[in-house]
N, C-alpha and C positions, 0 to 999 in steps of 0.2 A: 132199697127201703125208703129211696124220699116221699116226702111226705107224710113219714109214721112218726107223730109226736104222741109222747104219754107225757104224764100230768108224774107229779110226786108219790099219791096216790096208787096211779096205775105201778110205779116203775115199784114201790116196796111190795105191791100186794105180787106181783111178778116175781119179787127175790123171793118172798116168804113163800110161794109154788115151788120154786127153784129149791130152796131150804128142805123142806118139809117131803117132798116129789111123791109119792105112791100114798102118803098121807095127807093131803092137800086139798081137802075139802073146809065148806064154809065155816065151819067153827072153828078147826083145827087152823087155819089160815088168820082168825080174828084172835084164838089167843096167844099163837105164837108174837103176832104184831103187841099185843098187849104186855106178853112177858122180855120182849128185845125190846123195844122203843116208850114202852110205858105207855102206849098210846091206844085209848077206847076209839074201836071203830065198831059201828050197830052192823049188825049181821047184814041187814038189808043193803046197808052199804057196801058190803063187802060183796056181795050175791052180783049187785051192781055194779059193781066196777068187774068183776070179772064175765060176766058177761058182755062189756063193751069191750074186753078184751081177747074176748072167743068172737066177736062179731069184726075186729080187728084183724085176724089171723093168728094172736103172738099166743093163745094158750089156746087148749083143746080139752076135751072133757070128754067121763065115761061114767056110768052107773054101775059102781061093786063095794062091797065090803058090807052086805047085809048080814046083821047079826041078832041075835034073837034078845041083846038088850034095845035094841032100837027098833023092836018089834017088827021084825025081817026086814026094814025099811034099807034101802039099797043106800050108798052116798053116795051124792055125785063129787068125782075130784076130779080136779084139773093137774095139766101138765104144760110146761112150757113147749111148745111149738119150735122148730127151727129157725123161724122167721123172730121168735121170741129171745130166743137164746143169742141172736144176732144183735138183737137191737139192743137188750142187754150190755152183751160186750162193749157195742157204741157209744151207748149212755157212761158207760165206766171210763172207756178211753176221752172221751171230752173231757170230763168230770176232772179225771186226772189230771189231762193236758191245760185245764184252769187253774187247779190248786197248786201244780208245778212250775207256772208260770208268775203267782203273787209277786211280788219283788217285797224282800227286808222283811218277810215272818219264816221264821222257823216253824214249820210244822213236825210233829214227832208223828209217825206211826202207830 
């Protein structure tokens, strides 16, 4: 995977796929981020980022769950990718291996 950098952006809208997984399309992705982080992200953004992320290899996409409130309209949801779900793990274990490394803060769980 060198070479595969995501942004902070990419790596939450990535967990919120991973979270969510068969339910993980664009609105369902914007307000799960909204109700865990408190944080407005506009739909286009989110559309956006996940397709730099399917253009990436880390997530993949399908058209289902048409229903007769969204007037047959199919959704499209994404799913973490194994290339995804790798680089995930990555991003975690550095992550880790910084905040384990501080010297003189206690951090709590």
């Amino acid at each position: 995977m060198k070479g595969t950098n995501i942004g902070e952006l990419e790596e939450l809208i990535m967990l919120t796929v991973a979270l969510i997984y068969d339910e993980a399309y664009g609105v369902a992705i914007q307000n799960e981020i909204k109700s865990r982080c408190n944080r407005s992200i506009s739909i286009s953004t989110v559309h956006a980022t996940l397709a730099r992320l399917e253009k990436k290899g880390l997530v993949e996409s399908r058209y289902d769950g048409a229903t007769s409130s969204r007037g047959g309209r199919r959704k499209h949801i994404f799913r973490l990718t194994k290339s995804g779900q790798e680089l995930l793990l990555l991003v975690k274990q550095q992550r880790d291996s910084i905040w384990d490394a501080i010297p003189g803060i206690a951090f709590e769980s």
